[in-house]
Backbone as a ProteinNet text record, in pm:
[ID]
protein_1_A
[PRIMARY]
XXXXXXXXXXXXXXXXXXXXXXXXXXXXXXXXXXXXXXXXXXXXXXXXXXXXXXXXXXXXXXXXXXXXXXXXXXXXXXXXXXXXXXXXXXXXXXXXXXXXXXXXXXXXXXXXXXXXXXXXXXXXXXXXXXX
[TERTIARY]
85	0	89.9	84.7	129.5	128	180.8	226.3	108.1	93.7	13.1	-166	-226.6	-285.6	-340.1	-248.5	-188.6	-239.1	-169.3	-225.8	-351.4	-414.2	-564.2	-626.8	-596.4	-707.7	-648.5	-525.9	-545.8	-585.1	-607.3	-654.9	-820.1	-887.2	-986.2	-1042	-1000	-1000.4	-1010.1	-921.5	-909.8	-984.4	-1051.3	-1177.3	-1284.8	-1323.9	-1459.3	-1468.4	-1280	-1298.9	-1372.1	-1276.6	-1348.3	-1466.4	-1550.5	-1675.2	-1776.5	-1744.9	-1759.1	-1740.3	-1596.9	-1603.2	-1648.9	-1706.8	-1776.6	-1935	-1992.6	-2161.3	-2152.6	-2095.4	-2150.4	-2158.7	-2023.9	-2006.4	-2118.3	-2138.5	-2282.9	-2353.8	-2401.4	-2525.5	-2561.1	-2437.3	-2420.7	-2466.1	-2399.7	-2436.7	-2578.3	-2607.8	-2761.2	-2876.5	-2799.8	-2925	-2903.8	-2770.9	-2802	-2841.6	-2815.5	-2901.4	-3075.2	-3080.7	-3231.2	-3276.3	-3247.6	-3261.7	-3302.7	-3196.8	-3223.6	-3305.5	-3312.8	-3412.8	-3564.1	-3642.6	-3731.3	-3861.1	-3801.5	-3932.5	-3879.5	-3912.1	-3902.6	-3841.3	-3797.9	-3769.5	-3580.8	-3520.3	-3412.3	-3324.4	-3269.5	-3217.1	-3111.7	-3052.5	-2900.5	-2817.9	-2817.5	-2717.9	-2659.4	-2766.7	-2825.3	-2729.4	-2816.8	-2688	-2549.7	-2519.7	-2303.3	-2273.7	-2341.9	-2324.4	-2290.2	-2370.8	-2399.7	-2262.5	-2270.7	-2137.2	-1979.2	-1985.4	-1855.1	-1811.4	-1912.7	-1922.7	-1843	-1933.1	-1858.6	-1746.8	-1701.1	-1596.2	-1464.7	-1508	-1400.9	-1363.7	-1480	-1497.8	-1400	-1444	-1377.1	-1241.5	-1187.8	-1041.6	-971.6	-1089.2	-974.7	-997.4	-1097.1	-1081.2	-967.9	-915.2	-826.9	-720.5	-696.5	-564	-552.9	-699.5	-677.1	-619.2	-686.1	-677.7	-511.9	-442.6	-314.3	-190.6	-263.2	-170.3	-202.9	-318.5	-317.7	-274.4	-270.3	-141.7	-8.7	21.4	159.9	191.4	47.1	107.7	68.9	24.4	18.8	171.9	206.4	392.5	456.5	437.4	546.1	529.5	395.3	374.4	452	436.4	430.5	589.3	697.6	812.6	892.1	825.1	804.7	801.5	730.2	658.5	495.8	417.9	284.6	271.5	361.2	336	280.6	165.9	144.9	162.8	129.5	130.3	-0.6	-77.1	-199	-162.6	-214.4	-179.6	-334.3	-394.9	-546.7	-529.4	-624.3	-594.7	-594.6	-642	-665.3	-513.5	-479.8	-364.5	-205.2	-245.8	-119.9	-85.5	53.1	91.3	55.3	95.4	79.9	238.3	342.2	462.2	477.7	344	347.6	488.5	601	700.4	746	712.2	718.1	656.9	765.1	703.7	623.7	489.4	440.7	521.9	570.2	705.6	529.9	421	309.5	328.7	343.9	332.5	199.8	170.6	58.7	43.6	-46.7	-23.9	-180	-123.2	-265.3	-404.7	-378.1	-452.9	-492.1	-403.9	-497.1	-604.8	-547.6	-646.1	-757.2	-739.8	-878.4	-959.3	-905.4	-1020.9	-1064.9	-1015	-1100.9	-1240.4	-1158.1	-1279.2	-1429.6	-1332.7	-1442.1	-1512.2	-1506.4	-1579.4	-1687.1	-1623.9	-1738.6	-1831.3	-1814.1	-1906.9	-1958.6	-1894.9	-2036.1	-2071.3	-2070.8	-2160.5	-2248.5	-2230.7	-2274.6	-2396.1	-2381.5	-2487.4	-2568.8	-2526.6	-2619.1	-2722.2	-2630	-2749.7	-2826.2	-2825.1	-2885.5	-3009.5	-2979.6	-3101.7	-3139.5	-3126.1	-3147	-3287.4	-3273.4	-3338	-3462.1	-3400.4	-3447.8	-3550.8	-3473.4	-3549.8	-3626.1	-3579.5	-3609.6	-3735.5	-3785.3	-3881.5	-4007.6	-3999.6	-4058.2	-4069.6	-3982.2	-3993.2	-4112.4
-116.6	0	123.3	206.8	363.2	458.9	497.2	574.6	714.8	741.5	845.3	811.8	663.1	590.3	542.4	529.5	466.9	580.9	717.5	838.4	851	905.9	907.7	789.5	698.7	572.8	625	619.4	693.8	815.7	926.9	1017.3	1003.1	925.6	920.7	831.9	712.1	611.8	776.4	818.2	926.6	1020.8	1040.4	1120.1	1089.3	944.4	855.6	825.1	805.7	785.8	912	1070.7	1147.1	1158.7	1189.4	1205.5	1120.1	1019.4	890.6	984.7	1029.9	1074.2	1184.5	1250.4	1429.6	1364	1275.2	1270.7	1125.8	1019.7	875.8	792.9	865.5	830.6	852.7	944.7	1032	941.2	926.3	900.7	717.2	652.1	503.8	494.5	556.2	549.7	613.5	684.8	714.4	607	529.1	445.4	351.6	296.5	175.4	225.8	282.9	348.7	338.1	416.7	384.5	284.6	173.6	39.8	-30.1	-0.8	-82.7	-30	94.5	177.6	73.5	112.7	37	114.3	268.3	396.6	483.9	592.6	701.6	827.3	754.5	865.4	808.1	894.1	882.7	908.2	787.7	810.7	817	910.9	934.1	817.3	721.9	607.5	616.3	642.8	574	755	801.6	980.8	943.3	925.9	858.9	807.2	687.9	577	615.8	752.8	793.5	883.3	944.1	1077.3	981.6	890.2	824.2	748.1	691.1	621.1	641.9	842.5	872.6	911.5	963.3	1000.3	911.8	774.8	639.8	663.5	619.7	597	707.6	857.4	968.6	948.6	916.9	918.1	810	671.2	541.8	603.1	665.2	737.7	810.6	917.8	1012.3	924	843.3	728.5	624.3	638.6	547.2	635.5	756.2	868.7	904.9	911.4	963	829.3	709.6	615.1	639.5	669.7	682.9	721.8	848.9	956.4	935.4	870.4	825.3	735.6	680.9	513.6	597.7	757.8	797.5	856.5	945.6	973.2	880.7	713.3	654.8	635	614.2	584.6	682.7	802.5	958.8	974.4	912.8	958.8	1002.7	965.9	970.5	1138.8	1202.2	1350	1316.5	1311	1400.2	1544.2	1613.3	1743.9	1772.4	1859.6	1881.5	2041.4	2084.2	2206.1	2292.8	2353.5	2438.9	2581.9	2666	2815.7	2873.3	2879.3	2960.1	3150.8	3105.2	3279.7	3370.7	3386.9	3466.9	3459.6	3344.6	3325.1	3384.1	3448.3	3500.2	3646.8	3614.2	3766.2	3842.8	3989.1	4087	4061.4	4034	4019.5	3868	3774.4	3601	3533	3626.5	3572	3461.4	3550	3478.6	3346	3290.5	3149.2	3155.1	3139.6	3098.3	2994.2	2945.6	2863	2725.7	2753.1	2621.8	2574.3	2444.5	2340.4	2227.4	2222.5	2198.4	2051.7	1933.8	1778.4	1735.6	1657	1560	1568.8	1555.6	1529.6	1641.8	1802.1	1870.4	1908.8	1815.1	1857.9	1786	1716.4	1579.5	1630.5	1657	1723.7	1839.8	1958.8	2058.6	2052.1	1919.7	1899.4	1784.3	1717.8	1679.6	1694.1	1782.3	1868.6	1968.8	2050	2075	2033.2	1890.8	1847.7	1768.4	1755.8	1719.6	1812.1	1936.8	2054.4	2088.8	2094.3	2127.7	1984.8	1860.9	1766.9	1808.5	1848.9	1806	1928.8	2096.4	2163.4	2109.8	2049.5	2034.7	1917	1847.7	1801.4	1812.5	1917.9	2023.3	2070.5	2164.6	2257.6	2183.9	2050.4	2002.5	1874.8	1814.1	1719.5	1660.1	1739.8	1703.7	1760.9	1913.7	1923.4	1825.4	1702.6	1636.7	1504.3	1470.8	1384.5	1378.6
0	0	0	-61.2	-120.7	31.5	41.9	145.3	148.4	77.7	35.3	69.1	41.6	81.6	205.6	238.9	394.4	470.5	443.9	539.8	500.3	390.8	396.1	461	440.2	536.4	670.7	725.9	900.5	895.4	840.2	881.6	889	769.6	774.3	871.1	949.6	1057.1	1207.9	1173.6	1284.9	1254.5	1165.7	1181.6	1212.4	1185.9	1240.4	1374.4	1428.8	1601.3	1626.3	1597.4	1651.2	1661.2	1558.1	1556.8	1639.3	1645	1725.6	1889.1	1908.5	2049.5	2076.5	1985.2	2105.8	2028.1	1922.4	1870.1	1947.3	1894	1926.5	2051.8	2101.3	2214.2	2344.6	2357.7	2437.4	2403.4	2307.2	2227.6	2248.2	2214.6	2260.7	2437.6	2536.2	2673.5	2696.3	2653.6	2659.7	2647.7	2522	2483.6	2534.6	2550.9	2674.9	2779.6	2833.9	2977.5	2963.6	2862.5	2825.8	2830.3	2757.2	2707	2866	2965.9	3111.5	3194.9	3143.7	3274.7	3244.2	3387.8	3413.9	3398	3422.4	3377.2	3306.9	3277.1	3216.5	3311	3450.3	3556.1	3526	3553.7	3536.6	3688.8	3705.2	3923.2	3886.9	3994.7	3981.1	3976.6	3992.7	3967	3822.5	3754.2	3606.7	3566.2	3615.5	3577.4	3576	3693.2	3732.9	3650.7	3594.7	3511.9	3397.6	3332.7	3193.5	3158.5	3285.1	3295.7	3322.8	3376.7	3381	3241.6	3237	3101.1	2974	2969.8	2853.4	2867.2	3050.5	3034.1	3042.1	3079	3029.5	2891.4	2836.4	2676.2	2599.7	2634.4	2618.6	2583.1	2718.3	2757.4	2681.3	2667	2563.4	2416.8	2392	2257.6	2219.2	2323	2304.9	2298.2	2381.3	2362.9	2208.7	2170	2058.8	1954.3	1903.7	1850	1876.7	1963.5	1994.9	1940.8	1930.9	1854.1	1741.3	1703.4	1511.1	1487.9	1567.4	1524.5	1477.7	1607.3	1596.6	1480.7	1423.9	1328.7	1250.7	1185.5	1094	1036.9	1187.7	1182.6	1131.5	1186.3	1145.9	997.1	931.5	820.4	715.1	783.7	671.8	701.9	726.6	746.4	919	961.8	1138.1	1089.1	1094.2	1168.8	1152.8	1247.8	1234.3	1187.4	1211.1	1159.9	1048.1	1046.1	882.5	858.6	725.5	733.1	688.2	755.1	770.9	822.1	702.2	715	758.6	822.4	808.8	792.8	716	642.8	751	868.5	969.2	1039.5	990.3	1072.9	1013.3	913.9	817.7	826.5	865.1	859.5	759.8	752.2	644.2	567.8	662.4	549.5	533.2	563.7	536	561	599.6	631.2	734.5	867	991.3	975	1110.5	1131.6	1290.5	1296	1425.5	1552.7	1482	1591.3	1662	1652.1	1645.3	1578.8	1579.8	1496.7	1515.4	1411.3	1355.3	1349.8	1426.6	1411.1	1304.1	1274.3	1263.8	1346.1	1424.5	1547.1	1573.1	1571.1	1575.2	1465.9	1318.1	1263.1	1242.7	1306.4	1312.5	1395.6	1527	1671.6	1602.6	1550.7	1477	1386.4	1298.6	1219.8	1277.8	1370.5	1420.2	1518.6	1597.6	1650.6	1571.9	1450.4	1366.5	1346.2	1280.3	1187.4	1310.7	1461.8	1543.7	1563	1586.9	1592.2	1506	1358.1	1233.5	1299	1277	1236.6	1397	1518.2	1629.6	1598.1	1540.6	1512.3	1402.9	1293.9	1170.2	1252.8	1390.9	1413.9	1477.9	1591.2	1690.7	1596	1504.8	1433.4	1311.1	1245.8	1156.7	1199.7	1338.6	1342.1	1496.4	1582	1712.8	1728.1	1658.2	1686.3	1616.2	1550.8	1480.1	1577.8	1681.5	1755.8	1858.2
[MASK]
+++++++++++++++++++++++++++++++++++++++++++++++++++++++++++++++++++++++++++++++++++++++++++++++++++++++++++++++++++++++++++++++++++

C-alpha cells in the first residue's frame, strides 16, 4: 500500500474515532441506559453511570486517537506534523514562522468537533422538533 494511501485511510479512521467521540459516544451510553431503565424517571445512579461512562470511553478514545497519530507519523516519514496556514492566521509580510506546529490530530479534533456541531445543530433545528 502507497504511502500516500496509507495516510488518507489513518486520517480518515481518525476522523470517524473522533466524531464517534464528542456525537456517538454520548449518544451510545444514553441508549443503553435507556434500554435498562425500568421507567421514564431517570435516578441518579443511572446519571453517574452515563457521565462516567462517557468520560471512560472519552479518555480510551483520546488514547486510541493519539496512537493513530503516531502510526500515521510513522507511516508519513516519522513527523505528524502537517502544514496548515489559516488565512486569519497570516501575517501581512506572510514571512514569519508561528514557531506552532501543527499535528494531525490537531487537525482531526477541529474537524471533528465541527461536523459534530454542524450535524447536532442540523437536528437540533431540523429534526427534534418532529420527535
Amino acid at each position: 500500500m502507497s504511502r500516500k494511501l496509507s495516510g488518507h485511510l489513518l486520517f480518515a479512521l481518525m476522523l470517524v474515532g473522533g466524531i464517534f467521540m464528542w456525537a456517538g459516544n454520548p449518544y451510545l451510553w444514553i441508549r443503553v441506559t435507556a434500554a435498562q431503565a425500568d421507567s421514564q424517571n431517570l435516578s441518579m445512579g443511572q446519571a453517574v453511570f452515563v457521565l462516567v461512562a462517557i468520560a471512560v470511553t472519552g479518555f480510551v478514545m483520546a488514547k486510541v486517537l493519539a496512537f493513530l497519530g503516531g502510526l500515521y507519523a510513522r507511516t508519513q516519514g516519522g513527523s505528524d506534523e502537517v502544514t496548515v496556514r489559516m488565512p486569519w492566521n497570516q501575517s501581512m509580510r506572510d514571512g514569519r514562522d508561528t514557531g506552532r506546529v501543527t499535528t494531525v490530530l490537531d487537525v482531526v479534533m477541529v474537524s471533528s468537533v465541527s461536523i459534530a456541531v454542524v450535524a447536532a445543530a442540523i437536528w437540533f433545528f431540523f429534526f427534534a422538533t418532529y420527535v
